[in-house]
N, C-alpha and C positions, 0 to 999 in steps of 0.2 A: 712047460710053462703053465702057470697056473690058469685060471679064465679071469681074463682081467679087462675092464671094458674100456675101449679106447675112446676116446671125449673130445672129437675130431671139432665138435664145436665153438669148442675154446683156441682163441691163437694167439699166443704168448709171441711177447714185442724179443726178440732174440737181434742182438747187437753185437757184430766180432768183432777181435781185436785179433790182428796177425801178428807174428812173433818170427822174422825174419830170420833170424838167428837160427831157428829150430825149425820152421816151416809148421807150428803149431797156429792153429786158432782157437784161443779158448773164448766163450761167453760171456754176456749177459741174460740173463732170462726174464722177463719180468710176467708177473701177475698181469692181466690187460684189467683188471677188476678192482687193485688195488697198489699200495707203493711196495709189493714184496716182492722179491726175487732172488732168483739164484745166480752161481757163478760155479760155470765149469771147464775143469782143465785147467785151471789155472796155470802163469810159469811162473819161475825164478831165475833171474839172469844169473850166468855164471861165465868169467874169464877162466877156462879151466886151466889154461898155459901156466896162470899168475897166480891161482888160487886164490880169486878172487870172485864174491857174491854179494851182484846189487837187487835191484829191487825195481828199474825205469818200467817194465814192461807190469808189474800187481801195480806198480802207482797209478798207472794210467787209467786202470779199470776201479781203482779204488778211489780217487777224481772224480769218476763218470761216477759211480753210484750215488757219492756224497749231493754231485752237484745236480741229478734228478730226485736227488731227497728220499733214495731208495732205503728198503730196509733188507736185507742180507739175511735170509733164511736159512740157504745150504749154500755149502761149496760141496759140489761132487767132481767126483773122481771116476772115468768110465774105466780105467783100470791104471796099473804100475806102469808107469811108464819108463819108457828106454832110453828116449831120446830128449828130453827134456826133466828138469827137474819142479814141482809140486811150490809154488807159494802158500798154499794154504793156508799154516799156522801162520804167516804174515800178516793174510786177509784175515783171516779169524779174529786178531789181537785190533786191527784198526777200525773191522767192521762187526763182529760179532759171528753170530751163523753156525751149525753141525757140519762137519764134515764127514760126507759119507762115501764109502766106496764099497765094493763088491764083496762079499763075506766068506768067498775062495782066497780073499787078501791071505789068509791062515798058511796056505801051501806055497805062494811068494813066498812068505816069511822065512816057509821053512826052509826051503830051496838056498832063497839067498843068503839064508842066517847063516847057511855052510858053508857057500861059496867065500865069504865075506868073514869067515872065522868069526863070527860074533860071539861073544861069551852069554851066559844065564841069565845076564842084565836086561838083551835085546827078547823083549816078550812077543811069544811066535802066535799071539791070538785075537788081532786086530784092535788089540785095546789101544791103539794110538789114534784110531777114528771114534768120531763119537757115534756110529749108525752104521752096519754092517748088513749091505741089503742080501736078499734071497729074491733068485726069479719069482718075481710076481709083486713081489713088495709093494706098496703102495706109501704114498708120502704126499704133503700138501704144501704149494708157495705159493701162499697167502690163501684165496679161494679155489686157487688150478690145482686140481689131482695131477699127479704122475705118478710114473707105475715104472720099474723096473725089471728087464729082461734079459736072464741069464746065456750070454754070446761067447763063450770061451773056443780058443781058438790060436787067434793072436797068445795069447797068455791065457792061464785057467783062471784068471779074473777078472776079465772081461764083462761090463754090462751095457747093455744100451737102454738108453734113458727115455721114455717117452712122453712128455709132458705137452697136453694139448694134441695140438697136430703137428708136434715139432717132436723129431727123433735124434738124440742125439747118439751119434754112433761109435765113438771111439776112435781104435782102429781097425773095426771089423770091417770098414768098406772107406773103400776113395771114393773120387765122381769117378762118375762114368770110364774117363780113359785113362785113369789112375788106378783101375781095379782093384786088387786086394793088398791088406799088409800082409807080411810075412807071417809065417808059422813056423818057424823053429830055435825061437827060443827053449827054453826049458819049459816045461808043460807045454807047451803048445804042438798043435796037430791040425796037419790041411784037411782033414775029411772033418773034423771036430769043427775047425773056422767055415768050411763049406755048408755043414749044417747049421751052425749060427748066423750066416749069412740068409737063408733061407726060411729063417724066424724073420728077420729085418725086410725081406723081404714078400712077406706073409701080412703086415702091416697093408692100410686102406694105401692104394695107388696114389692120392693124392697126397698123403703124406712126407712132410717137411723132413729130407737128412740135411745131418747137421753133421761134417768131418771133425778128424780132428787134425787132422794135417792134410797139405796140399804142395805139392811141388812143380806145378802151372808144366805139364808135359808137353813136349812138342812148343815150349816159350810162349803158350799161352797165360793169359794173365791169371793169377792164381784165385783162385773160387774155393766154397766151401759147402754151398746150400744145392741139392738136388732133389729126386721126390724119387718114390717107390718106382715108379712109374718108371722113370729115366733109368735106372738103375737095372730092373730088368732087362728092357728094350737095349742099351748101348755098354752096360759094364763088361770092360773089353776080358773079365777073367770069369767071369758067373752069369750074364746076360746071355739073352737070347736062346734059353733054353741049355746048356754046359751041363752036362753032366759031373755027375761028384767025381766020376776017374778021372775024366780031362782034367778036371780042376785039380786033383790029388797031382796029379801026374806036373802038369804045369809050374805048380809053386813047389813042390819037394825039386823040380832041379832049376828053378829061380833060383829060390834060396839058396840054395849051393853054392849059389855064382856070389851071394850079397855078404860086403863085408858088415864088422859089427857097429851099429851106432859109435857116432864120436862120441855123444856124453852117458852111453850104457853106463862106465863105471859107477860115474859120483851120483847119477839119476837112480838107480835100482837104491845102490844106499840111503837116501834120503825117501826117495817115494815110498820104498818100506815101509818109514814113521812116518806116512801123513805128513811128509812134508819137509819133518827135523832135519836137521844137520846133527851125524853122528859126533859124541865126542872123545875127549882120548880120557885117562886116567888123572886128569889136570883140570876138566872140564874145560879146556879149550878143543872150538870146532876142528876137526879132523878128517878127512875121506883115506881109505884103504884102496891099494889097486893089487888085486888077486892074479898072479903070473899063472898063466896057464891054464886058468879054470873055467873062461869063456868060451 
């Protein structure tokens, strides 16, 4: 990672919204300096039984922005997601703003553009985001710097975001007793996620995470926000000192045991483009389900 200075003294007003459906919490982020802000993680509701795609859960947050008279800077993407699918280009058309995501998006592309038989049409080189970051990158909403840092692991496009004294992390870490996501997807690798974990966790103690999912373990009430601090001390897969074997060792036969996301199919299609919904030879929306390739 590059040297990138962290600006613990700014602390951006950050606002969830939970997405019960998906167990996602995507953001608000706001400038505390000025009306600009970001939105990250975004979803897009889908009945995927029906083949059906609403919009309740981007309205909700595109509401809140309108009605604190906000201005939409970026929508980011902490990586491809699996289990949810990307509103983006939604928000982008009603609120404006760059969408940017991890600039390993290229090796997703390429990946899935196979899995998913896409033809010479679907281009494998991030051009469907407007800002394809690099570890270290730097970016501004409104007068707050952030900085982006390259955590591949979960997927080889993983980033974590650090703006102010708020990190947002993806799915490189749950809280505390939520531990880690998985690592074996396609590119993905537990020693590769264990050492990006330990960038996130290399960050000032006091430092704000920010999940991106939460599934309230043990029936507690579902939460989102922890600190470096907690994370060391109590994360029941990498705290307290875990070595990278334990860790290797733990999640390679976890994951063995985990089946594959419900909305993996239509999610990796669509978050590919930033968002789009693929379409057929007709220009009507379409999704592909690949027999055997998962």
């Amino acid at each position: 990672m590059k040297d990138t200075p962290v600006t613990m003294t700014v602390k951006p007003e950050v606002e969830a919204f939970f997405d019960d459906a998906t167990n996602t919490i995507s953001y608000i982020v706001k400038d505390p300096a000025s009306q600009s802000c970001a939105i990250v993680d975004s979803v897009m509701d889908i009945d995927y039984a029906a083949g059906r795609i609403t919009f309740d859960h981007a309205d909700t947050m595109i509401d809140r922005v309108r009605e604190r008279g906000l201005d939409l800077e970026w929508i980011i993407e902490t990586h491809v997601h699996a289990d949810h699918l990307s509103a983006a280009p939604y928000i982008q058309e009603k609120l404006g703003g760059k969408i940017g995501i991890g600039a390993k998006i290229i090796l997703v592309q390429d990946t899935f553009g196979k899995v998913f038989n896409e033809g010479t049409e679907f281009q494998r080189d991030g051009s469907q985001f407007d800002a394809l970051f690099e570890d270290g990158d730097t970016y501004m909403i409104g007068t707050m710097p952030a900085f982006a840092i390259y955590t591949p692991g979960h997927t080889p496009a993983c980033m974590t975001h650090v703006i102010g004294d708020a990190a947002f992390v993806g799915d490189t870490l749950f809280m505390p007793d939520g531990g880690s996501a998985r690592a074996d997807f396609p590119g993905g690798d537990a020693g590769t996620l264990y050492d990006s974990i330990q960038k996130v966790l290399a960050l000032p103690d006091d430092m704000r995470l920010f999940m991106c999912h939460d599934y309230g373990p043990g029936g507690r009430d579902i939460a989102w926000e922890t600190t470096v601090a907690e994370e060391k001390a109590r994360n029941i897969h990498v705290g307290g000192g875990k070595t990278r074997e334990e860790f290797i060792r733990f999640r390679t036969e976890r994951d063995a045991q985990l089946a594959m996301p419900r909305l993996i199919i239509p999610s990796l299609q669509v978050n590919m483009r930033a968002g789009d919904i693929p379409k057929d030879h007709d220009g009507n929306p379409m999704l592909k389900v690949p027999v055997n390739k998962l």
